[in-house]
Residue frames relative to the residue before (quaternion, step in Angstrom):
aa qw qx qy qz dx dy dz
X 1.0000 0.0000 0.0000 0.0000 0.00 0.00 0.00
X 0.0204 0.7694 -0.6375 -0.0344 3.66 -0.67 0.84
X 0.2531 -0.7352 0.6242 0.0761 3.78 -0.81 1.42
X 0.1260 -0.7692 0.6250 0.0423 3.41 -0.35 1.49
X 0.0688 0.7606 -0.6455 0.0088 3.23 -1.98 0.88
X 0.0512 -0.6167 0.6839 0.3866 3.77 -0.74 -0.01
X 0.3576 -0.6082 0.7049 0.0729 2.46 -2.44 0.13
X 0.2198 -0.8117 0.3112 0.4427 3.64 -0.43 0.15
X 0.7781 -0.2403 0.1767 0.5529 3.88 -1.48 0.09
X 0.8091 0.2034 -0.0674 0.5472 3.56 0.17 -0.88
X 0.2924 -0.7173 0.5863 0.2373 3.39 -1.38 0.14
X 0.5300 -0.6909 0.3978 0.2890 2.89 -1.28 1.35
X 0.7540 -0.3710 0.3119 0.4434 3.66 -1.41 -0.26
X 0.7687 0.4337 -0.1221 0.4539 3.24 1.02 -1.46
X 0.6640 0.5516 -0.4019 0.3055 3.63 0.84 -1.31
X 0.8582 0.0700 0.0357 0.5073 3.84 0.74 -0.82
X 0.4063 -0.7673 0.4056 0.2859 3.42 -1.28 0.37
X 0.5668 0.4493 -0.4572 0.5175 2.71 0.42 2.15
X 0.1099 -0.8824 0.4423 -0.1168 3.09 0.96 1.45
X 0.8144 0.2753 -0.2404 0.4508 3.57 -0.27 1.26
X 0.7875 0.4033 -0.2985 0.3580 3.21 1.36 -0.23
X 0.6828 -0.4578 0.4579 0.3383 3.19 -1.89 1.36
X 0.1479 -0.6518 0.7347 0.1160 3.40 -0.98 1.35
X 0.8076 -0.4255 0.3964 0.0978 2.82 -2.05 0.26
X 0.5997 -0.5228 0.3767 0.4746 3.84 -0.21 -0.04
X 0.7743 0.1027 0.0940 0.6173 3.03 1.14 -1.41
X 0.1025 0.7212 -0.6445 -0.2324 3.59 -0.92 0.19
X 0.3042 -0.7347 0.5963 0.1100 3.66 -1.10 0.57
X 0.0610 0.8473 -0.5263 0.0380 3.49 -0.65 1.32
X 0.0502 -0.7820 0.6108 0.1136 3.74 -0.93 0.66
X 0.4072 -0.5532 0.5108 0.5169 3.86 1.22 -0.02
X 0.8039 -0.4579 0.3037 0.2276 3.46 0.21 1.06
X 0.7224 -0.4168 0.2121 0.5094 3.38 1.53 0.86
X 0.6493 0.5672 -0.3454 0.3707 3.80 1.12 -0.20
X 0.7314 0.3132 -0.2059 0.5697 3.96 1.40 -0.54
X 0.7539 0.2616 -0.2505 0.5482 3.62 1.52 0.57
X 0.3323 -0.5835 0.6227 0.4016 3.33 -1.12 -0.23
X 0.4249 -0.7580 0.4434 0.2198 3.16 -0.87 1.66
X 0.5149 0.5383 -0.5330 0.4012 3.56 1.06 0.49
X 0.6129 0.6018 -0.3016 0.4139 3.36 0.86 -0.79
X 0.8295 0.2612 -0.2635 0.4174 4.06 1.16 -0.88
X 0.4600 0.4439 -0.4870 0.5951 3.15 1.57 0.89
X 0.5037 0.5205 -0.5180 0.4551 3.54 0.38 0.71
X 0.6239 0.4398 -0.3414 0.5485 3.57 1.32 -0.69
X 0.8151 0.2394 -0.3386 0.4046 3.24 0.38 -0.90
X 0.5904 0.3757 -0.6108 0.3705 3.71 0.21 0.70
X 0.4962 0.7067 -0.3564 0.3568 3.48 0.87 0.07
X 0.6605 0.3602 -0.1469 0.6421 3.20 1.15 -1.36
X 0.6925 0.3570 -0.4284 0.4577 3.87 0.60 -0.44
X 0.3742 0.5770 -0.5220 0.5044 4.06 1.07 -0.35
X 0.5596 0.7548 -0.2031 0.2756 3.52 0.36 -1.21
X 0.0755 -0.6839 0.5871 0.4264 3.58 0.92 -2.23
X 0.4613 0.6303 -0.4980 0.3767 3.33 0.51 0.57
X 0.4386 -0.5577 0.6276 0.3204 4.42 -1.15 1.02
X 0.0802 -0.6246 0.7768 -0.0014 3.72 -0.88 0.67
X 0.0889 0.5122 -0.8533 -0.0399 3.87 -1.67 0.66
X 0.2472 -0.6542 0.7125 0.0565 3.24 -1.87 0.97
X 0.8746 0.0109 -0.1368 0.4650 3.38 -1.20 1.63
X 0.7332 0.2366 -0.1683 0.6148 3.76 1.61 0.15
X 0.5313 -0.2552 -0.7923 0.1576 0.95 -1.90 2.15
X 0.8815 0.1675 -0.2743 0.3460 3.82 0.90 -0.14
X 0.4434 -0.7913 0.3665 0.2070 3.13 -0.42 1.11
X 0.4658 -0.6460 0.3254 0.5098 3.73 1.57 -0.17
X 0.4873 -0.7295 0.4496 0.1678 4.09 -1.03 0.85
X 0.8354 -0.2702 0.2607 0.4014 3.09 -1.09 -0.51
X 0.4249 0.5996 -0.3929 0.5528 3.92 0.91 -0.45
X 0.8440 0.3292 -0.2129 0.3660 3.30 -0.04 -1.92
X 0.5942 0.6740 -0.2087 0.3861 3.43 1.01 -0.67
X 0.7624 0.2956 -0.1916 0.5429 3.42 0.70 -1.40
X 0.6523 0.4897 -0.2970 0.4965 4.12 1.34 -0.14
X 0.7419 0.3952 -0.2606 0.4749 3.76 1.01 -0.36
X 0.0383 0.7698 -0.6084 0.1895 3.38 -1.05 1.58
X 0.0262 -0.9083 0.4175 0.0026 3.36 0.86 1.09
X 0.5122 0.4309 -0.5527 0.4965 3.55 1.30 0.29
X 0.6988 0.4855 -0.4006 0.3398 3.61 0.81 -0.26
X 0.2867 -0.7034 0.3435 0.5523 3.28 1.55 -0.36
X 0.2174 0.7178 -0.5032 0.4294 3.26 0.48 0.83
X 0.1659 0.8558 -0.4454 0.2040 4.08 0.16 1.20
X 0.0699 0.7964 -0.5902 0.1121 3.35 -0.12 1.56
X 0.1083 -0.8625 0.4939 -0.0205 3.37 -1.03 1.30
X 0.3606 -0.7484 0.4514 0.3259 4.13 -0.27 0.70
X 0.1525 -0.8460 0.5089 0.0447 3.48 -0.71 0.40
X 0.0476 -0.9205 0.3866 -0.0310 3.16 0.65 0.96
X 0.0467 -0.9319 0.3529 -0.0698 4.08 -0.34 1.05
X 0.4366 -0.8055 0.3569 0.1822 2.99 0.26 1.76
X 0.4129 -0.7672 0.4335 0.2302 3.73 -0.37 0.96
X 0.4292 0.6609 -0.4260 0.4444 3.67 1.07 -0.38
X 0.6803 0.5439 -0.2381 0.4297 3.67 0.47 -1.25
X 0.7343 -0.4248 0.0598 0.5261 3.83 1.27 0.23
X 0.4810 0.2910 -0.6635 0.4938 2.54 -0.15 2.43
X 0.0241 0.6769 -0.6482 -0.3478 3.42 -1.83 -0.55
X 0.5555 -0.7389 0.3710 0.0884 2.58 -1.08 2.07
X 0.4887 0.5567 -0.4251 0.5201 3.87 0.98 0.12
X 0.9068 0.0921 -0.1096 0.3964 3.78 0.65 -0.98
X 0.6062 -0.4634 0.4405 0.4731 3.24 1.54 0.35
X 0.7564 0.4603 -0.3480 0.3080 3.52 -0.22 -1.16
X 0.6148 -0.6527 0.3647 0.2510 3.40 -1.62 1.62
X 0.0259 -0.7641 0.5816 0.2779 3.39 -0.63 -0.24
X 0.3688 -0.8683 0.3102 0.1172 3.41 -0.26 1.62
X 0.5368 0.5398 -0.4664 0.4505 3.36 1.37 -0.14
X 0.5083 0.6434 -0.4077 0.4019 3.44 1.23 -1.16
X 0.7175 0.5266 -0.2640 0.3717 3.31 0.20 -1.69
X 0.9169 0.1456 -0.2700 0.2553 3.32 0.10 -0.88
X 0.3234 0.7352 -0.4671 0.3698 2.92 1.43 1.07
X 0.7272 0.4452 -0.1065 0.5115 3.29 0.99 -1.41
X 0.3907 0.5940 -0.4021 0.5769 3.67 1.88 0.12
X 0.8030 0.4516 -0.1468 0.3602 3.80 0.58 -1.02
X 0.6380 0.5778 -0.1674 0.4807 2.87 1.73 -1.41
X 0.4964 0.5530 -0.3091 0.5935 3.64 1.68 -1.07
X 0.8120 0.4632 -0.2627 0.2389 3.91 -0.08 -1.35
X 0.4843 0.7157 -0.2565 0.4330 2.97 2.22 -0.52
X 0.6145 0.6782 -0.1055 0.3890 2.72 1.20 -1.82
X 0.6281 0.4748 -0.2377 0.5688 3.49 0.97 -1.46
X 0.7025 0.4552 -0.4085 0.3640 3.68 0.23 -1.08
X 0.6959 0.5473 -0.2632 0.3833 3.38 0.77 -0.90
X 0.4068 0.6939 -0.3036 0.5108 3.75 1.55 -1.05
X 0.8122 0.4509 -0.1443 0.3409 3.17 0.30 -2.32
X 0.7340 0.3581 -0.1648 0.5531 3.78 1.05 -0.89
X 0.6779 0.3942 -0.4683 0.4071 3.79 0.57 0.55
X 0.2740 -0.7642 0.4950 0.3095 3.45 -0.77 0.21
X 0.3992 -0.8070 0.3829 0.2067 3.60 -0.53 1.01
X 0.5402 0.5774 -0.4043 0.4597 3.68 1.28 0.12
C-alpha cells in the first residue's frame, strides 16, 4: 500500500513541527519501521534518489493513520507514505501545472510502481 500526498516547498507554521523548513522532493514514511519493512522504504528512497530527486525518510513525516492502521510487516502486509513536494510540478502561488515537471514525476512515479510490483517485500 503506498499513501500518496504532496506537500508544499516549505512548511507551513501549523502543518508540522517544523515550521519553515524546505522539505525535500520526497519524504518517505513508515512510522519508523512499524507499517513497512524498512528494507522495502529504502528501496523507495534509493529509487527516487537513483532518480535526482532529495529523499528524507520518516522526516518531517513519519506517515498517519491510513499508513498505520494498513501496515503489518510481520504480516507482510507493507504500507508506506509518500509524500510530494509540489514545486516538482506545480507553482504553488498560481496553481498552474508545470508540464515538464509533471511528466517527469508521471514517469519517475510509474517507475517506481514497476519496481514495487516486481520485488517481493518479504
Amino acid at each position: 500500500h503506498i499513501n500518496c500526498h504532496s506537500m508544499p516547498a516549505v512548511a507551513g507554521r501549523f502543518a508540522t513541527d517544523f515550521p519553515g523548513l524546505e522539505h525535500a522532493d520526497f519524504v518517505v514514511g513508515d512510522r519508523d519501521g512499524s507499517t513497512a519493512s524498512p528494507a522495502l522504504s529504502a528501496l523507495v528512497c534509493e529509487h527516487l534518489r537513483g532518480r535526482g530527486y532529495s529523499v528524507e525518510y520518516n522526516h518531517p513525516y513519519k506517515g498517519v493513520e491510513l499508513v498505520r492502521r494498513y501496515g503489518d510487516p510481520a504480516r507482510h502486509r507493507h504500507s508506506i507514505q509518500v509524500e510530494i513536494n509540489r514545486k516538482l510540478y506545480m507553482d504553488e502561488r498560481t496553481l498552474a501545472r508545470h508540464p515538464e515537471g509533471m511528466a517527469r514525476l508521471q514517469a519517475d512515479l510509474r517507475g517506481l510502481v514497476e519496481t514495487l510490483l516486481a520485488t517481493e517485500p518479504r
